[in-house]
N, C-alpha and C positions, 0 to 999 in steps of 0.2 A: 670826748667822754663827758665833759662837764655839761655840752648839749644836750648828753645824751640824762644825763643826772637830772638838768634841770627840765626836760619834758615828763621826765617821770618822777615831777615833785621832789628829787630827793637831794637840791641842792644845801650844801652845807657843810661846814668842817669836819664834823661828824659821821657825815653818812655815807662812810666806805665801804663800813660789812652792809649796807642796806641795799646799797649799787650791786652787791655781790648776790643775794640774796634776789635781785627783781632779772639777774640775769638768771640764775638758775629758775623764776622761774617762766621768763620766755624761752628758754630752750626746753623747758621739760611741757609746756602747750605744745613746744612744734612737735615733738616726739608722741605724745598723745594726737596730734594729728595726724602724723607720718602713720602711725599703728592702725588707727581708725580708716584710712583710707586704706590699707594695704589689708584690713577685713577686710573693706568693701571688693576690692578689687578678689579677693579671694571666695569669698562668697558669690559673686557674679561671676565668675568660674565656674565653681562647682553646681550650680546650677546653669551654665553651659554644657560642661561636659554630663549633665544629667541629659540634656535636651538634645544633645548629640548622642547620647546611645540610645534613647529612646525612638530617634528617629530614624539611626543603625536598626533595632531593633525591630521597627515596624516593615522594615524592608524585607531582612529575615524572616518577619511572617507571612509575608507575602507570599514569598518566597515556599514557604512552609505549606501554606493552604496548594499550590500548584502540585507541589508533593504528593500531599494529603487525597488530592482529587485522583491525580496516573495510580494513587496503588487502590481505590474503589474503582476505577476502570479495570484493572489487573485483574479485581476475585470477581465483579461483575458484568459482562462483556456487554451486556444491556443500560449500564447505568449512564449513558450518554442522554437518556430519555428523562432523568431527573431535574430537578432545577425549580426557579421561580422565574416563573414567565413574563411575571411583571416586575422583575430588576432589571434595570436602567439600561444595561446593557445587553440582557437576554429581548425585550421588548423593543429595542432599538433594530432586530435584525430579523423580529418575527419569529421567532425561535421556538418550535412547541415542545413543552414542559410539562412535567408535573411533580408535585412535589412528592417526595417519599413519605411514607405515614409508619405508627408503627415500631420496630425492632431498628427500621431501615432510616426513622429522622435524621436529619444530619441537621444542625446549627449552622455550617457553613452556609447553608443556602437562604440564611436570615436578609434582611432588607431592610431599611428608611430605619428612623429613630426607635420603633418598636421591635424589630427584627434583632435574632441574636446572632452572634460570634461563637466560634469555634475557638476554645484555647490551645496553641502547640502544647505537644505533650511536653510535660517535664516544668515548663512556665509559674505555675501556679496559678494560672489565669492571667499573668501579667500579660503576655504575649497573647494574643488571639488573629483569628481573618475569620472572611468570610468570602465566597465567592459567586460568581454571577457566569451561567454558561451560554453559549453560545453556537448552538448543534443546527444550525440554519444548511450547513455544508456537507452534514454529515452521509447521508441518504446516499449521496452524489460521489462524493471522495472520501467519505469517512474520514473527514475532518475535522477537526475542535477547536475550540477557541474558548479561555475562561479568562475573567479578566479577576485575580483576586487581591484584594486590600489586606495589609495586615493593619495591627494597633498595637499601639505601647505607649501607653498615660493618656496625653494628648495629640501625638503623633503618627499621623496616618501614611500609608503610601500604596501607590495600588502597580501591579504589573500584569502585561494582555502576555497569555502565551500559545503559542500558537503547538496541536498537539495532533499525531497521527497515530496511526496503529502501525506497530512492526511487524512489518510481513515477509512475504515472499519477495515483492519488488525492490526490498532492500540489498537484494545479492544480485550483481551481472548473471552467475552461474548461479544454481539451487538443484541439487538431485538428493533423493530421498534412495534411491539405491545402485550403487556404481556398477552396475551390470546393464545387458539386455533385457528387455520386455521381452520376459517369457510366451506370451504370446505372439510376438511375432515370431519369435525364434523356436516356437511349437514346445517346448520345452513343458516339459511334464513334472518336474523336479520340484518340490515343493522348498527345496532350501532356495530358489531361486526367488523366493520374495522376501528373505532376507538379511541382513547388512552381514557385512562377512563378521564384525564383531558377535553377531549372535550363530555363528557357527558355518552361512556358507565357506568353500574353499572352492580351491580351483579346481577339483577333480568331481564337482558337482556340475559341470560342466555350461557355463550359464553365462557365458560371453560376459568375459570382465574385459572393460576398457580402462586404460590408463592416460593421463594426461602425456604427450610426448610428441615426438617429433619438431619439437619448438614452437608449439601450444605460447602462446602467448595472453594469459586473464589480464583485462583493462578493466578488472572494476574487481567488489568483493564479491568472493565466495565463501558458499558453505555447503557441507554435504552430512548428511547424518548417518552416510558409511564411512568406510575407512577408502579415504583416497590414494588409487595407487599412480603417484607422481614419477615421472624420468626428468628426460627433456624439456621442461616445461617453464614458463616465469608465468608469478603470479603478483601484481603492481600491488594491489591494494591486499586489505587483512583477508584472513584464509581461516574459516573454523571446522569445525567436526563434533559431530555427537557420542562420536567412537570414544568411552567411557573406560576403556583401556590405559592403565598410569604409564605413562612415558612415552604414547605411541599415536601420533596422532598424523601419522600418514606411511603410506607403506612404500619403499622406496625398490619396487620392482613392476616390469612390466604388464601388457595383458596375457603372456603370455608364464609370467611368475617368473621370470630371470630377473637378478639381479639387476638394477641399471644406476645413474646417475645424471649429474645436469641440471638438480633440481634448482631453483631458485625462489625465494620468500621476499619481497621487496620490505615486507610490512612485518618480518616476522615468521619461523614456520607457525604454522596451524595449531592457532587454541584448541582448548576444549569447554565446550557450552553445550546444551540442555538438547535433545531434537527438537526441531521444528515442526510440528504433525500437521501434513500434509488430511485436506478434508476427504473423505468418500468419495466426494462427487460435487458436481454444480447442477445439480438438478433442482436444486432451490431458488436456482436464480430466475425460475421462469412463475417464480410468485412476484418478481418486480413487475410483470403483466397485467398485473390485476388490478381494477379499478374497482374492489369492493371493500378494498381495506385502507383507505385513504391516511387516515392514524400513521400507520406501516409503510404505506406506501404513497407518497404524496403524489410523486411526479413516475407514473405507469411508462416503461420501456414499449418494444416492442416485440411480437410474438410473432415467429414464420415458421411455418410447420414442411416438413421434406425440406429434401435439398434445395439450397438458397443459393443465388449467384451475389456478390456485392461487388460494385465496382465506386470508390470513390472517385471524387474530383476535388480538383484544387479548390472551387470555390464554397466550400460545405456540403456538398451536395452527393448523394450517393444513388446510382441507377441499383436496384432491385428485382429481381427478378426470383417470385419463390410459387410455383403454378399451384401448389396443393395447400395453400394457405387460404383456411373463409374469415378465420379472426383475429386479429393480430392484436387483438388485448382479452383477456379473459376476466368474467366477472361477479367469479365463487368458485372456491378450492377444486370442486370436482370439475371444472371446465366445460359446464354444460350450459353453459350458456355466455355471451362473450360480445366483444361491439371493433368496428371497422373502422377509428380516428383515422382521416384523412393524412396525419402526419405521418400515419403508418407504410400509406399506399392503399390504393385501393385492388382489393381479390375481384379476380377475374382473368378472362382475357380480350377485353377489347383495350384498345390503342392506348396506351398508359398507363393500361393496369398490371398487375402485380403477373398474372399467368400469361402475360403478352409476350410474342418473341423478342420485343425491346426492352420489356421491364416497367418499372414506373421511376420515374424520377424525382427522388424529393431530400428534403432536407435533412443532412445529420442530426439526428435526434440528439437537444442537446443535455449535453452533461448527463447521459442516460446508457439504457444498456437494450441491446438487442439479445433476445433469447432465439436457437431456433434448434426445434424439437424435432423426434422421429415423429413418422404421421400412426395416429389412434387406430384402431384397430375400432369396427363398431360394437356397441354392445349389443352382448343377447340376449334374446329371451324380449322383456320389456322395458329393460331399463334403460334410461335417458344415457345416449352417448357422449361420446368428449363434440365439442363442437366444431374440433377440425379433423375428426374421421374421415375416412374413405374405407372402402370394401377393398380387401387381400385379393384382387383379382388381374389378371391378364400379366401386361407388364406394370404391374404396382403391384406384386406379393414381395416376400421377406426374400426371397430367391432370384427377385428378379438384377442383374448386376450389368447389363449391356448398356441400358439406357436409364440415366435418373435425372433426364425430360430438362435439365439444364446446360445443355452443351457435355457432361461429361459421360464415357471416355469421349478423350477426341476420334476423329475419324483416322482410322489407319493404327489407332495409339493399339500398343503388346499390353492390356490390363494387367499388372499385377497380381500374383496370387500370393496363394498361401506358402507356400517353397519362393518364394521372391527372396533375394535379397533388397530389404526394403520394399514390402510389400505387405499385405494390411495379417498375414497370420491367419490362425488357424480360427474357422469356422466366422469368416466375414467376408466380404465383400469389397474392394476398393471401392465403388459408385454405387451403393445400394438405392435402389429407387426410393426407399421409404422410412431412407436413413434422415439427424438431424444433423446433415452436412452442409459448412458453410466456405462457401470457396470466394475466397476474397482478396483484392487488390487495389491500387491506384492510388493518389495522391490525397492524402490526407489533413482535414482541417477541422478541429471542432474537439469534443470531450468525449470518449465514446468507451463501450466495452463489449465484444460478441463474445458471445457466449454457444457454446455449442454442444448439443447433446451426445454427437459424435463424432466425428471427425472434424479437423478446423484444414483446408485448405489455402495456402498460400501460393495463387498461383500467377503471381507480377512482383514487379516491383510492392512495395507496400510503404512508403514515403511519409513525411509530415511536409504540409505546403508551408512555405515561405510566410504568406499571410499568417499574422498571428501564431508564428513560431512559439514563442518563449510560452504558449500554453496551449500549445496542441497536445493533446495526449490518447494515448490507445492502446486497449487491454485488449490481450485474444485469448479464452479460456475455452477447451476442449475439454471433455471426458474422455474422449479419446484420440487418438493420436495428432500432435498438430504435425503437419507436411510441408515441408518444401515442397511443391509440386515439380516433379521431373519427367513427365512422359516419356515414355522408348518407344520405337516403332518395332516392326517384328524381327529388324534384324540388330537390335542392341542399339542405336543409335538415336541423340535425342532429340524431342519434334520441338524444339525450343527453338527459334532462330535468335537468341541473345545468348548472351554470357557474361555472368556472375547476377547475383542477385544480394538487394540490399531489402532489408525489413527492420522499422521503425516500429517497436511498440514492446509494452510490456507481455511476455509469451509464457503462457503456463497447458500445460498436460496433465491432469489430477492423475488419471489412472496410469498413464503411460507415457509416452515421451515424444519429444523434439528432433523430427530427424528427415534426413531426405528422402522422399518417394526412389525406389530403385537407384540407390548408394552404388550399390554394383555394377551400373550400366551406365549407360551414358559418353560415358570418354568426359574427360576434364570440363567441367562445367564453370571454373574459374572459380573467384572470391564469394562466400555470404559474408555480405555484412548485417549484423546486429548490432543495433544502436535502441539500447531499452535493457532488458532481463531476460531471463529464461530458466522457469522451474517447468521439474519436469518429475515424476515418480523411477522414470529407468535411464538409463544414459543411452544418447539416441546415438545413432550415427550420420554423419554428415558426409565422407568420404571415405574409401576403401580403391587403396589401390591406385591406378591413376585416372579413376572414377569420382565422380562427385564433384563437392566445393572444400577448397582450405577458407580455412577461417578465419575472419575477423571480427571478432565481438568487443564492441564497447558500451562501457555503462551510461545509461542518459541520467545524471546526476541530479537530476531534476524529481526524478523518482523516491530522493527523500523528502519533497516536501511535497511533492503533486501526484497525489495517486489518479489511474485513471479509475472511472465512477461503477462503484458496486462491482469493485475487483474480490477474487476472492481472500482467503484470510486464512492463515494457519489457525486449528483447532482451537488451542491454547494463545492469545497475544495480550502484549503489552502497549504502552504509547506511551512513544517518547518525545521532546519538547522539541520542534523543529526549530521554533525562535521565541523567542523570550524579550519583552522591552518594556522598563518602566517607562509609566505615564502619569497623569496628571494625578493625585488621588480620586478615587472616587466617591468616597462616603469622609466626613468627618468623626471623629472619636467621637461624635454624640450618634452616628450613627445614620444622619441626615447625608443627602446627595447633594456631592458640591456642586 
């Protein structure tokens, strides 16, 4: 103590209250220290935990702009074409854009340091993004990509999401009405177009099929009638359009008895909105045209009459379509058109397209093949379509023996109209001057056939080993897609194999999925489906101990990899396949890091 006295001056007999006095006041410095630092330490806190929500927050907007963008996709099914073409990320991938002007501005799609921000609603402008699109993919797979930035103060964050449209090919199973195609089944009955929810019944006589027999779904379905389930399991979710409160499947046979066995892995059957099946795909034979480049960058190909395809493992598909002159067309009314070697060439000498071998050439890729009924010529004087022929000999609308591509076979019983599984009233199986496309063999590339009328499947129809993980293959008919099953004349069938397997995504606009002569044949063994299958009526596949039992599995791959210029329900959304933050892209000054 006395040390302590005489360094701070205050030795002496005297100075006990002064000793007391110089302690009080070094402990009351330290405590004015202690306090000052434990601001400090408090204040640099709270301008932490500012700096941490701010940077939360810029995530949330990010987050927010990818929102913002899927519900202007939602009201406008064309707004994939908007954008600025010269953000960092739309210019990186060649992206063609334009900006909207107008009613239609949007702020999101602002740029560099002068470019603006969109605020989240509700924010007060605290919150904002902006986003930058990515429609390089679109044409092809109706694929998207936006990479959008939020901000909050100084904190930026950007996130890529990758985005598709919700289709058809989102369901293993898709029927738009759980009955027969009145047309095949001659059916005259007008309640037979439609869902039983809007009033068909059983005594409308209109071949209701039920799931049963031990029906086994390996993927999702949806139907936008009322499904009538027995025996059946279904693995993944099961919906229905059926707008009826409590009733979201009907739990009796095709024949309307009572049954049981049903199974729901995932759930019974919601209820959600219908899916509106389009008209037709007769618009996809404007992906042929090389006059509207804007629209159509990268032109399919065009084959008019009956088509033969035969894939190969190595890309490669043999062609054979004899009534084809133009296989791209080039202005709306088809009157004039051009012959790209990648198409094949028309004719028939040794490799071309009307030759008895076909032409041999490359999967068109990441594209779509269209093929049309053949034109009829104009008359009078006006200019024709450019792939007419004259209604004469064996090329009229009547002619059904020979359509100059191998089909019928020789010896084959043609199907009629009284066929069980057979093409119905007032058609033809093999019309000469139909757009029938009869296709098979092992497949490798990005593809989508399209068909004006019939879609035949008459092999195997495979994905090759090579470049598996994105082989993909859309088959869209307006009318009936086939198993091909020939019978000879006395019920038996001209198939020397047994079961059949088809790889791709399968759609019917008008009518349905189902086997050529159900009723004949004798036991044909397994189909397997590996892909989808929508279809407008519920097809049939076997009857009796005729046909194929089934096995259908989902190719899960079909939510994030559509095949190119597949079709699309009327009404669609797009949903977020993946979603991953990345580096930022802009800073809160608005500058590209």
């Amino acid at each position: 103590m006395t040390s302590l006295r005489t360094r701070l001056g205050l030795a002496g007999p005297s100075s006990e209250s002064g000793m007391a006095m110089a302690i009080t006041l070094i402990f009351g410095m330290v405590l004015v220290i202690m306090a000052a630092t434990a601001l400090t330490v408090a204040t640099s806190g709270l301008k932490k935990a500012d700096g941490d929500q701010d940077v939360n927050g810029a995530l949330a907007a990010a987050y927010a702009g990818v929102e913002e963008y899927q519900s202007r996709l939602a009201n406008d099914n064309s707004y994939q074409q908007y954008g600025d073409s010269d953000a960092p990320f739309s210019k990186a991938t060649a992206s063609k854009l334009t900006l909207p002007s107008g009613s239609q501005a949007n702020k999101a799609f602002g740029s560099g340091p002068s470019g603006s921000w969109a605020s989240v609603p509700g924010s007060a402008d605290l919150a904002q993004f902006r986003y930058e699109v990515d429609n390089s993919k679109y044409v092809g797979s109706g694929a998207l990509r936006i990479r959008s930035t939020g901000k909050v103060g100084s904190a930026t964050r950007s996130v890529i999401a990758d985005l598709r449209q919700k289709g058809f090919i989102d369901y293993l199973y898709f029927t738009d009405i759980e009955s027969q195609d009145p047309t095949l089944t001659r059916s005259t009955n007008a309640d037979c177009t439609k869902h039983a929810w809007e009033g068909r019944t059983q005594g409308d006589d209109c071949g209701e099929i039920a799931f049963s027999g031990g029906d086994t779904i390996y993927g999702p379905a949806h139907s936008n009638d009322t499904m009538r389930v027995c025996s059946a399991t279904f693995k993944e979710v099961v919906t229905t359009a059926d707008p009826t409160l409590g009733r979201t499947y009907a739990k009796v046979d095709s024949n309307n008895s009572a049954c049981s066995g049903q199974s729901f892995d995932k759930g019974v059957p919601g209820q959600v909105a219908t899916v509106q099946m389009p008209d037709t795909n007769n618009d996809k034979v404007r992906e042929t045209r090389t006059d509207i480049p804007t629209e159509v960058p990268r032109p399919g190909c065009l084959y008019t009459g009956p088509t033969d395809i035969v894939f190969t493992a190595d890309g490669k598909m043999t062609v054979k379509s004899p009534y084809s002159k133009m296989t791209r067309l080039a202005n709306a009314e088809a009157t004039d058109g051009s012959t790209p070697p990648e198409c094949g060439t028309p004719g028939t000498g040794k490799g071309q397209l009307g030759s008895a071998d076909g032409a041999t050439i490359t999967v068109p890729a990441n594209n779509l093949i269209y093929v049309q009924d053949i034109p009829v010529p104009a008359s009078g004087k006006g200019k024709s379509n450019v792939n007419a022929w004259a209604s004469t000999g064996d090329l009229t609308e009547t002619s059904c023996s020979n359509n100059h591509v191998g089909y019928p076979l020789a010896g084959e019983s043609v199907p009629i109209a009284s066929t069980a599984g057979g093409p119905g009233s007032g058609a033809c199986a093999y019309g000469a001057r139909s757009g029938d496309a009869f296709v098979k063999g092992t497949f490798q590339g990005q593809l989508t056939i399209a068909a004006k009328n019939y879609l035949y499947v008459t092999g195997d129809l495979t994905y090759a080993s090579t470049n598996a993980s994105t082989n993909i293959l859309g088959l869209a008919s307006d009318g009936v897609t086939w198993v091909h099953n020939p019978v000879n004349v006395f019920g038996g069938s001209m198939l020397g194999d047994r079961d059949r397997e088809i790889d791709a995504a399968i759609i019917s606009v008008q009518h349905s999925f189902l086997v050529q002569n159900y009723g004949r044949g004798g036991d044909r063994g397994t189909l397997t489906i590996k892909g989808s299958i929508s279809q407008a009526y519920r097809g049939v596949v076997r009857s009796g101990s005729n046909g194929y039992i089934k096995a259908y599995t989902y190719d899960t791959r079909l939510r994030y990899l559509a095949p190119p210029k597949f079709l699309s329900p009327v009404t669609t959304s797009y949903g977020v396949t993946t979603q991953t933050e990345v580096k930022a892209a802009f800073t809160s000054t608005g500058a590209a890091t």
